[in-house]
C-alpha positions in Angstrom: 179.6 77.0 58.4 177.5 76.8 61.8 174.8 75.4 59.6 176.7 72.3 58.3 177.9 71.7 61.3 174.3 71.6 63.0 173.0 69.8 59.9 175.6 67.0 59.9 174.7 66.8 63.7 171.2 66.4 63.3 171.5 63.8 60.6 174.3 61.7 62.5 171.8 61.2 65.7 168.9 61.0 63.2 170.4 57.8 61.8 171.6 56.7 65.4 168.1 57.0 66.3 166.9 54.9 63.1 169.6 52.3 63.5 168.5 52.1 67.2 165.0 51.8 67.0 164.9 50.3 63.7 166.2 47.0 65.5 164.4 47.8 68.2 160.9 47.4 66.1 162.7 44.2 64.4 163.0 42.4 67.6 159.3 43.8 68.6 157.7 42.2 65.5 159.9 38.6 65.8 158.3 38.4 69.5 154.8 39.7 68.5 154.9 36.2 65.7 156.1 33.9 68.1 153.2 34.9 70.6 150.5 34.8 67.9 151.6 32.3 65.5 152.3 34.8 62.9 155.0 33.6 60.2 156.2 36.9 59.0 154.7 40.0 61.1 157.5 41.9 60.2 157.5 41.6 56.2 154.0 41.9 55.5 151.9 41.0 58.3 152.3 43.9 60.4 150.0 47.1 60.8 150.5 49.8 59.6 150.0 51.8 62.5 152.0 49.8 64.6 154.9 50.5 62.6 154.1 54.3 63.3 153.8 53.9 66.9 156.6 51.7 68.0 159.0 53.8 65.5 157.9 57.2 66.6 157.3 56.4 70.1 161.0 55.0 70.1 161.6 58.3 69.2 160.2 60.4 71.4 161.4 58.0 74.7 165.1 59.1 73.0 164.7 62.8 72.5 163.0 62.8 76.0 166.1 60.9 77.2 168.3 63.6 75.9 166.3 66.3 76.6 166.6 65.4 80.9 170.1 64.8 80.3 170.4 68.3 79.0 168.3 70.1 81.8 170.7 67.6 84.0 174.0 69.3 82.6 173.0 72.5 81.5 169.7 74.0 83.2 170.1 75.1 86.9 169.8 73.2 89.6 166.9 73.9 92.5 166.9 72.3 95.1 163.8 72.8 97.6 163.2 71.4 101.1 160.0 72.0 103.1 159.9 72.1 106.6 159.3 68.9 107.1 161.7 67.4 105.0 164.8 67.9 106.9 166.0 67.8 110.3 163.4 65.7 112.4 164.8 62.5 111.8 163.9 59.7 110.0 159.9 59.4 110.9 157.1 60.7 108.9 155.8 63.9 107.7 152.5 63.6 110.9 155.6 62.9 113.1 157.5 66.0 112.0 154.5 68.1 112.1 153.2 67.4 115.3 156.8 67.9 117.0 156.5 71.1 114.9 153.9 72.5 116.8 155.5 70.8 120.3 158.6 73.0 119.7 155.6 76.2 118.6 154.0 76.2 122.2 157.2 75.3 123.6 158.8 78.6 122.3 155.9 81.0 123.2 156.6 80.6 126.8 160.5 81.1 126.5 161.6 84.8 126.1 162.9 85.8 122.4 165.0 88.6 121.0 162.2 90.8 118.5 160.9 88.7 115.7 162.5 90.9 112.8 165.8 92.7 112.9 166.5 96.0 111.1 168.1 95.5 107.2 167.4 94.1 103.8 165.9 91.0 103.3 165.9 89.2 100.0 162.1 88.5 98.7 162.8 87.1 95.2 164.9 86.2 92.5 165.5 89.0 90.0 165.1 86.1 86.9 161.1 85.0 88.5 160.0 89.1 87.7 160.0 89.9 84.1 158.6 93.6 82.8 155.1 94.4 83.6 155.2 91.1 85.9 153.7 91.3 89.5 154.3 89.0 92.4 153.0 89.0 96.4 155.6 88.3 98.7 154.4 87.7 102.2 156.9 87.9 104.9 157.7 90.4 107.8 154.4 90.4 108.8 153.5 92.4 106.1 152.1 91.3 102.3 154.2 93.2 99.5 153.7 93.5 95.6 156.7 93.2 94.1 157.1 94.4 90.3 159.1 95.0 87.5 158.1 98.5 86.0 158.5 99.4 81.8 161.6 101.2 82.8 163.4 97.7 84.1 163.4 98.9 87.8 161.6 96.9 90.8 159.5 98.5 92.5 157.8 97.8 96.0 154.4 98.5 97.4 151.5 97.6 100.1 150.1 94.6 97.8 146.7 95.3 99.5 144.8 98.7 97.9 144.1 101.1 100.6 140.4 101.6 99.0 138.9 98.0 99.4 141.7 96.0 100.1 142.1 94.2 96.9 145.2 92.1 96.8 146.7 94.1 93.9 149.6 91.4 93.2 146.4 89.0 92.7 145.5 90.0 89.3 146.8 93.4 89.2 148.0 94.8 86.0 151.7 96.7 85.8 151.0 100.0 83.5 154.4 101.6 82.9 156.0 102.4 85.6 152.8 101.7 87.9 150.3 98.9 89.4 146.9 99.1 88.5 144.1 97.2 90.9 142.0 94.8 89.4 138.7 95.5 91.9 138.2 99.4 90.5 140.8 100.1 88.3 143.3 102.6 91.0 146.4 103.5 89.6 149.9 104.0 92.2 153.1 104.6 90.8 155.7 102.6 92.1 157.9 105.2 92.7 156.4 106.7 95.9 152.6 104.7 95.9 150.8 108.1 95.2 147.9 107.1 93.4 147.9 108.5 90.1 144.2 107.6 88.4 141.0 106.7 89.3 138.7 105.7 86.5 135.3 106.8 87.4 136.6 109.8 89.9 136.4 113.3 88.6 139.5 113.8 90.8 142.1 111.7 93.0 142.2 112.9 96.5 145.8 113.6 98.2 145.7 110.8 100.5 144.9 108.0 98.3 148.0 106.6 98.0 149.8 103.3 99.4 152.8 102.9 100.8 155.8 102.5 98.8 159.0 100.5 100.5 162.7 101.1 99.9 164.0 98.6 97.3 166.9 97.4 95.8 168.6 94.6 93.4 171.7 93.2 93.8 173.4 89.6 93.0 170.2 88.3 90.7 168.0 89.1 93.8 165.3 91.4 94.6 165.7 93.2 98.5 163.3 95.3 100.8 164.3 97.1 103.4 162.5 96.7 106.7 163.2 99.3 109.3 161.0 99.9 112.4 161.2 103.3 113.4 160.8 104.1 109.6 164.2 105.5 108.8 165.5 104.9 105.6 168.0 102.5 104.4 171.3 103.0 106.2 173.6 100.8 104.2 173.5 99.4 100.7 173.3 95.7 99.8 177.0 94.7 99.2 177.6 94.0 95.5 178.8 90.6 94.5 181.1 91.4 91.7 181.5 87.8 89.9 177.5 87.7 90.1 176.8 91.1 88.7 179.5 90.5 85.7 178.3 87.2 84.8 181.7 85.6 85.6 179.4 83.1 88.0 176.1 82.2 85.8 173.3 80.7 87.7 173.1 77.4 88.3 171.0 76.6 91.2 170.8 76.5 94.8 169.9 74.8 98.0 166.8 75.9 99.8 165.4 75.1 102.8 162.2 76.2 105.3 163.5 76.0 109.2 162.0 76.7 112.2 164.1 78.9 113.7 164.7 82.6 114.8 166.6 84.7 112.6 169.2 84.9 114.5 170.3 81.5 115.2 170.9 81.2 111.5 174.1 84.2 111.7 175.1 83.3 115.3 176.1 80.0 114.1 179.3 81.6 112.5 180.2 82.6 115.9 180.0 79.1 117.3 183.1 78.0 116.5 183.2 75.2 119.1 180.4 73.2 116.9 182.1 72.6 114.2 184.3 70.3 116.1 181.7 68.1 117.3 178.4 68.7 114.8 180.7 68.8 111.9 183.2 66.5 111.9 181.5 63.5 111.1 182.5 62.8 107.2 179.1 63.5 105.0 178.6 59.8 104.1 177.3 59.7 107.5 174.4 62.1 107.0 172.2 64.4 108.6 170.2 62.2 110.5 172.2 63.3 114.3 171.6 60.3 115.4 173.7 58.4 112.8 176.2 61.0 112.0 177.2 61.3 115.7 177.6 57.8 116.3 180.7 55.6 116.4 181.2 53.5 113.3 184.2 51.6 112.0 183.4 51.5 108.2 182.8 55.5 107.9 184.7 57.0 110.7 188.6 56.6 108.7 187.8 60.1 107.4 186.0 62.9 109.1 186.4 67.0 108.9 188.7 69.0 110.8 187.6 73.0 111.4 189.2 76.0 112.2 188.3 79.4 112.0 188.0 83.0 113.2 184.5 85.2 113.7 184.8 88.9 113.6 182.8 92.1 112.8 184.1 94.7 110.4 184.9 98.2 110.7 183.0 101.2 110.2 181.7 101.7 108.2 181.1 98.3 107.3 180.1 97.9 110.8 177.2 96.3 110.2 178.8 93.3 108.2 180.8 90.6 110.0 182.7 87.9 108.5 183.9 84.3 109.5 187.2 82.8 107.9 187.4 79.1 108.5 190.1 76.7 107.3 189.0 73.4 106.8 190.6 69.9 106.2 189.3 66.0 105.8 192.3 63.5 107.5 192.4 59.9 106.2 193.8 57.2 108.2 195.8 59.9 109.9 196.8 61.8 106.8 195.7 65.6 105.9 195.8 65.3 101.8 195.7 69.2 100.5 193.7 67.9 97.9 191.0 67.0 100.3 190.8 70.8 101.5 187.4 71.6 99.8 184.2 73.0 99.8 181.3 72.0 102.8 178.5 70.3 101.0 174.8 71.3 101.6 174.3 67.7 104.2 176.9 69.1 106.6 174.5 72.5 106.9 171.3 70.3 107.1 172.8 69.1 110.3 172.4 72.7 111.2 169.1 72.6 110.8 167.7 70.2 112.6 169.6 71.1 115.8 167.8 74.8 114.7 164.1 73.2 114.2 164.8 71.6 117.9 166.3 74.2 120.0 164.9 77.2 122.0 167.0 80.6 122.7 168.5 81.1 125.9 168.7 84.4 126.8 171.0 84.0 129.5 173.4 80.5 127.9 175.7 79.1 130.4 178.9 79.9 128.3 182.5 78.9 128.7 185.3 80.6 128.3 185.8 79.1 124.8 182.6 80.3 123.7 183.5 84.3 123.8 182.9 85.3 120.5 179.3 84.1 121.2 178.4 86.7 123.3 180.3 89.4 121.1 178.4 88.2 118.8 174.9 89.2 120.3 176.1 92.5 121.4 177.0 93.5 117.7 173.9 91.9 116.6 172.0 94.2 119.0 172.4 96.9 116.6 170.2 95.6 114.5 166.8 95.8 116.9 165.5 99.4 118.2 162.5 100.3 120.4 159.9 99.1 118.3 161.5 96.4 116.8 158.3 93.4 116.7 158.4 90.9 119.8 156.5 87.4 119.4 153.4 87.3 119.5 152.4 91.0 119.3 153.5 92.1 116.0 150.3 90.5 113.6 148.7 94.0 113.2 145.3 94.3 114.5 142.1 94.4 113.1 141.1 91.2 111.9 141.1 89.8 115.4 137.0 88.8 115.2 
């Protein structure tokens, strides 16, 4: 039954197509014989071959068509911004990079909280690492191979081999359940980074090995957890439950590159005195500040209206905190309940270029509406412990000359 159906599919569009294009080629031959002088190009006259090429070349423009509506309507959507893309205004990619490194030296002289706080951090998508696939993740200061193992399980290592310092993500092959490097052919198992084999050695001392870091996969996304005192993980990545039964499929996301400290990024949940200014312009306004923040008659009969509570949770969930907002668009003076929806990704790309522009005060001159600021930074202390990185002093050494 399936196949009729497909088959009477295929044949209506493949007549469509012929019907389309068929006058398509009609009217290309009638104009061809009026520039050339040709009485009948299309009865006769006419080559071969160009019959061929505008026919089937009709054809392909059409499937093309259909195929980019598809990937359109059914393929996931990702969305990429680089760090110069969003939030420095409207001038040019030189302009953003230079005020780039403006706000770099500007930084280095003011005092930051350490570079990297304790916890998992996300370092790829789970759909990007197939079996016996390899990747190197750079981040935290440190360079990871990230792979996928025969027995489905990611595992995490030092991407560089402790003998010559091969980038084993670069070329290195997964073998079961371990990553072989492609300089001399070492063998470490991804399940502790003891190495396991080395070709030409008649034995494998007890201190070759690499080291292996604490790993987990949760929500279609690969996590490593970065500790600086070395203890191991003390909480487990909460499971989204819609995401790990399929009820919400995949279809893309909104990335973005900022220069920022980790921090500012949760502390803005906190800040619940921004949304009433930042936010409140309606989104047809955009995310150039400038703009959005500036009185205009056309745009301004609608704009946002936010509410909302910031809190930490209880152990022993103590670690997790969560903001509740209730949000609402007026129009003309009117609050709609249809119009209680969803923030769009421009409204947080006004976040980020007040992020890319900003230091960190240490010591912010706070009202007493901004309380749950503070109470924010003393729960997120928790997260840094005595040798937690600072700026500027946690590239590791060696490669100074």
């Amino acid at each position: 039954m399936i196949f009729y159906i497909i088959r009477g599919m295929y044949l209506v569009l493949l007549n469509s197509v012929d019907f389309i294009f068929g006058n398509i080629i009609e009217v290309g031959h009638q104009k061809i014989a009026n520039n050339f002088g040709v009485k009948n190009f299309y009865h006769g006259e006419a080559p071969f071959w160009f019959d061929l090429v505008l026919f089937y070349g009709g054809q392909a423009i059409f499937f093309y068509i259909i195929w980019k509506l598809y990937q359109i309507g059914f393929t996931p959507l990702d969305r990429v911004q680089d760090l110069t893309d969003v939030g420095w205004g409207d001038g040019s990619k030189r302009a953003a990079a230079n005020r780039i490194r403006e706000i770099q030296r500007i930084r280095k002289s003011n005092e930051l909280p350490p570079v990297y706080p304790n916890g998992w951090f996300a370092v790829a998508e789970s759909r990007n690492i197939p079996k016996k696939q390899v990747i190197s993740v750079s981040c935290l200061g440190e360079t990871f191979a990230v792979f996928r193992g025969d027995d489905g399980k990611i595992n995490i290592l030092d991407a560089f081999c402790p003998h010559m310092g091969a980038n084993m993500a670069v070329g290195g092959v997964v073998k079961g359940n371990c990553l072989e490097c492609p300089f001399h052919g070492w063998l470490f198992d991804g399940k502790n980074g003891v190495c396991s084999h080395i070709p030409y050695a008649k034995k494998v001392p007890d201190f070759a090995k690499v080291r292996r870091w604490p790993s987990d996969e949760r929500n279609g996304m690969v996590f490593v957890w970065y500790d600086a005192e070395g203890r191991p993980p003390q909480w487990t990545v909460p499971a989204i439950k819609e995401i790990e039964n399929g009820e919400y499929p995949y279809r893309g996301r909104t990335e973005h590159k900022i220069l920022a400290h980790i921090q500012e990024i949760p502390e803005n949940g906190s800040d619940l005195a921004h949304l009433g200014h930042l936010h409140t312009p309606n989104i047809m306004k955009g995310t150039d500040l400038a703009v959005a923040l500036t009185a205009n008659k056309l745009l301004d009969f609608i704009h946002h209206e936010w509410d909302g509570v910031w809190k930490p949770l209880e152990a022993p969930n103590e670690h997790r905190a969560e903001v509740t907002l209730s949000h609402s668009i007026p129009m003309f003076g009117f609050k709609p309940k249809m119009m209680d929806v969803h923030v769009r990704a421009e409204q947080v790309e006004r976040d980020i270029m007040i992020w890319n522009n900003k230091i960190f005060p240490t010591k912010p001159m706070f009202v007493a509406e901004d309380k749950l600021i503070p109470r924010f930074r003393r729960w997120y202390s928790q997260f840094y412990s005595k040798n937690s990185p600072r700026f500027g002093g946690f590239r590791k050494e060696g490669l100074d000359w």
